[in-house]
C-alpha positions as CSV (number, residue, x, y, z in Angstrom):
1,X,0.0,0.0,0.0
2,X,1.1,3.6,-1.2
3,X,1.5,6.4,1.3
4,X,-1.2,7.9,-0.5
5,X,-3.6,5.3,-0.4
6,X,-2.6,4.8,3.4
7,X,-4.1,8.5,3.6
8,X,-7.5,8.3,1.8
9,X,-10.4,9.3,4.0
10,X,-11.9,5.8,3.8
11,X,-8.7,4.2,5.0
12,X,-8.0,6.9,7.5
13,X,-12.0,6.4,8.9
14,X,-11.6,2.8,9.4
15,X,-8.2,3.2,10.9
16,X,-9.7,6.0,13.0
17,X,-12.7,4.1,14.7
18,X,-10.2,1.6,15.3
19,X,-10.1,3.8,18.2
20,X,-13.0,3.0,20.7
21,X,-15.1,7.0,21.8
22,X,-17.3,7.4,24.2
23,X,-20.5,9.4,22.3
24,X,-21.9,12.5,23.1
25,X,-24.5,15.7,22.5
26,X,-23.8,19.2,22.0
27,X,-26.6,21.1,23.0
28,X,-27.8,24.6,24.0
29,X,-31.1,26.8,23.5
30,X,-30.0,29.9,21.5
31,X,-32.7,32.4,21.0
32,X,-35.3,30.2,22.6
33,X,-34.8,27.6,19.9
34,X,-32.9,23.8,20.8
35,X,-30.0,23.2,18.7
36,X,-27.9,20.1,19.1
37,X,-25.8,17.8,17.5
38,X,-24.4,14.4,18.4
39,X,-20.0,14.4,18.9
40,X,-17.9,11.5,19.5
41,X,-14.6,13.4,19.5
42,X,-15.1,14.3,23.0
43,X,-11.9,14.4,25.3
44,X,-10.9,15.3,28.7
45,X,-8.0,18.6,28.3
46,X,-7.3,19.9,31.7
47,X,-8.3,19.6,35.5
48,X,-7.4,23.1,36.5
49,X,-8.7,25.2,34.9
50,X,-11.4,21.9,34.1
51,X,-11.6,22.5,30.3
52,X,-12.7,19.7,27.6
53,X,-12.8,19.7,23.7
54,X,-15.4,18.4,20.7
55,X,-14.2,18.6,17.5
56,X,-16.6,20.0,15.0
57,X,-16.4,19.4,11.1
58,X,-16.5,22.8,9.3
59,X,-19.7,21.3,7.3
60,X,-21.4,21.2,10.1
61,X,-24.6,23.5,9.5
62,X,-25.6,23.5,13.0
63,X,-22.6,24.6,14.9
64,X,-22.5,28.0,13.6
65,X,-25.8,28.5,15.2
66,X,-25.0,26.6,18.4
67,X,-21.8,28.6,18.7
68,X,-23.9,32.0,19.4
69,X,-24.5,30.0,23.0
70,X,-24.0,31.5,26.6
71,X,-23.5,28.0,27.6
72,X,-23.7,24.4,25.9
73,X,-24.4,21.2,27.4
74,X,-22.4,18.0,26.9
75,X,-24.0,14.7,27.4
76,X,-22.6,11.6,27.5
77,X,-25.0,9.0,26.3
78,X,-25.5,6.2,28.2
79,X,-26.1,2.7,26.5
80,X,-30.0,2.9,26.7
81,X,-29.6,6.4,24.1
82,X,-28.6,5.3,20.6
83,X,-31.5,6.5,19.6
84,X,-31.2,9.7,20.7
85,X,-27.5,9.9,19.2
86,X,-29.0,8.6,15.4
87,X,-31.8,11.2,15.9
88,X,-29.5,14.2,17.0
89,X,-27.1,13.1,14.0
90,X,-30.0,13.3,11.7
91,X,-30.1,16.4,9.1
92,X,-33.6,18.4,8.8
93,X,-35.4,16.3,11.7
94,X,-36.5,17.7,14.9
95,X,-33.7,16.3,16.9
96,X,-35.4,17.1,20.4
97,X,-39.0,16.0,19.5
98,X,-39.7,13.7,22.4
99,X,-36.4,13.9,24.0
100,X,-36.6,13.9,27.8
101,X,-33.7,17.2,28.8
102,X,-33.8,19.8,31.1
103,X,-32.0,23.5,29.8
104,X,-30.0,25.5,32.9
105,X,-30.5,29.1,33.7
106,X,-27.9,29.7,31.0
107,X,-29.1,27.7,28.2
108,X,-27.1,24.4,28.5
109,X,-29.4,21.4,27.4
110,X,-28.7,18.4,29.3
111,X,-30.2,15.1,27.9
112,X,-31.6,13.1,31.0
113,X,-30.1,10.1,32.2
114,X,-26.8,10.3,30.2
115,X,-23.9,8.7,31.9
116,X,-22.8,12.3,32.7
117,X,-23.1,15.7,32.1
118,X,-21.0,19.0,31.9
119,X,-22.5,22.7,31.6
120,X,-19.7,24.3,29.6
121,X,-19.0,28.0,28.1
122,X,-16.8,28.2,24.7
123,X,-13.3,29.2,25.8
124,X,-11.8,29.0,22.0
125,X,-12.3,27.6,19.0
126,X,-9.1,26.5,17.2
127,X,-8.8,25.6,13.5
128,X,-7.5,21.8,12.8
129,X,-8.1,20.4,9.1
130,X,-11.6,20.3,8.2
131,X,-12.5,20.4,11.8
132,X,-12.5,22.9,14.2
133,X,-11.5,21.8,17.9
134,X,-13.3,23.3,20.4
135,X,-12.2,23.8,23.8
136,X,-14.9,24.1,26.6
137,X,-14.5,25.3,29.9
138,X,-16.5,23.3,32.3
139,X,-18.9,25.2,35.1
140,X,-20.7,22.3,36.7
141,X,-21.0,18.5,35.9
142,X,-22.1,15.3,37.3
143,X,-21.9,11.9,36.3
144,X,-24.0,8.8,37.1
145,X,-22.0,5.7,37.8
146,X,-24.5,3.6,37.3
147,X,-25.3,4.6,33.8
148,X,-23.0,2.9,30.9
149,X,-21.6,4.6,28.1
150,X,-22.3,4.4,24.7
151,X,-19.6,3.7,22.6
152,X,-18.6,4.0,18.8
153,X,-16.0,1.8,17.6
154,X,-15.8,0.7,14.4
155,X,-18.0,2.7,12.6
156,X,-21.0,1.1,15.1
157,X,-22.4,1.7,18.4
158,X,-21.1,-0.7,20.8
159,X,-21.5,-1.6,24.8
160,X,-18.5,-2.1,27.2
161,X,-18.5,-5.8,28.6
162,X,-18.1,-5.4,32.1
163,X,-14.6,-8.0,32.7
164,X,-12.1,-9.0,35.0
């Protein structure tokens, strides 16, 4: 295999999912309207100050909108909400039709019972590729151990097998 076949965005996808993520939701209320999308680039960055990152593909027609938030929510799915991740991926449906969330004094939606949550304000964006990464600083969060995560690995959703 060429280096430049290595690097074709079907190759690099499958080599990328290789990589097991946990899956997550994006969402805020900006100008009394829910906007959300679905992430599964989501990554711890820093304890002090607590910040975390989503990366966000420059197609993306929702983030522009979602960007104009006070404050965003991040979600992290549990393994009960695959549903709620194909709907909030979806283009053109109403992603929060029948979706159980509650939205802070700030705006932050926060899907209910998600493995966790984290009510965050934009600290920067930075421009990678055809992504943008974007750094979050966390205000409040709260996770429920209870609740499994969703996971994507291999360009499917997936369930953690509890070993020894």
């Amino acid at each position: 295999m060429t280096m430049q076949s290595a690097l074709e965005p079907t190759r690099l996808r499958q080599v990328f999912g290789a990589f097991p993520t946990g899956v997550t939701v994006v969402a805020a209320e900006v100008g009394g309207v829910p906007l959300g999308m679905a992430a599964s680039s989501f990554v711890s960055v820093s304890l002090d100050p607590p910040l975390v990152s989503v990366c966000v593909a420059r197609t993306s027609g929702t983030w522009p909108r979602l960007r104009r938030a006070v404050r965003v929510g991040v979600s992290v799915l549990g393994v009960h909400q695959e549903q709620i991740c194909r709907r909030l991926s979806a283009r053109g449906a109403d992603r929060f039709a029948g979706l159980t969330r509650r939205t802070s004094p700030d705006g932050a939606i926060l899907i209910e019972e998600a493995s966790a949550w984290l009510d965050c304000a934009i600290e920067r964006e930075i421009p990678a590729g055809d992504h943008d990464i974007v750094l979050l600083r966390v205000h409040d969060l709260d996770a429920d151990p209870l609740t499994a995560p969703l996971v994507f690995h291999g360009s499917r959703y997936r369930r953690l097998h509890a070993g020894e």
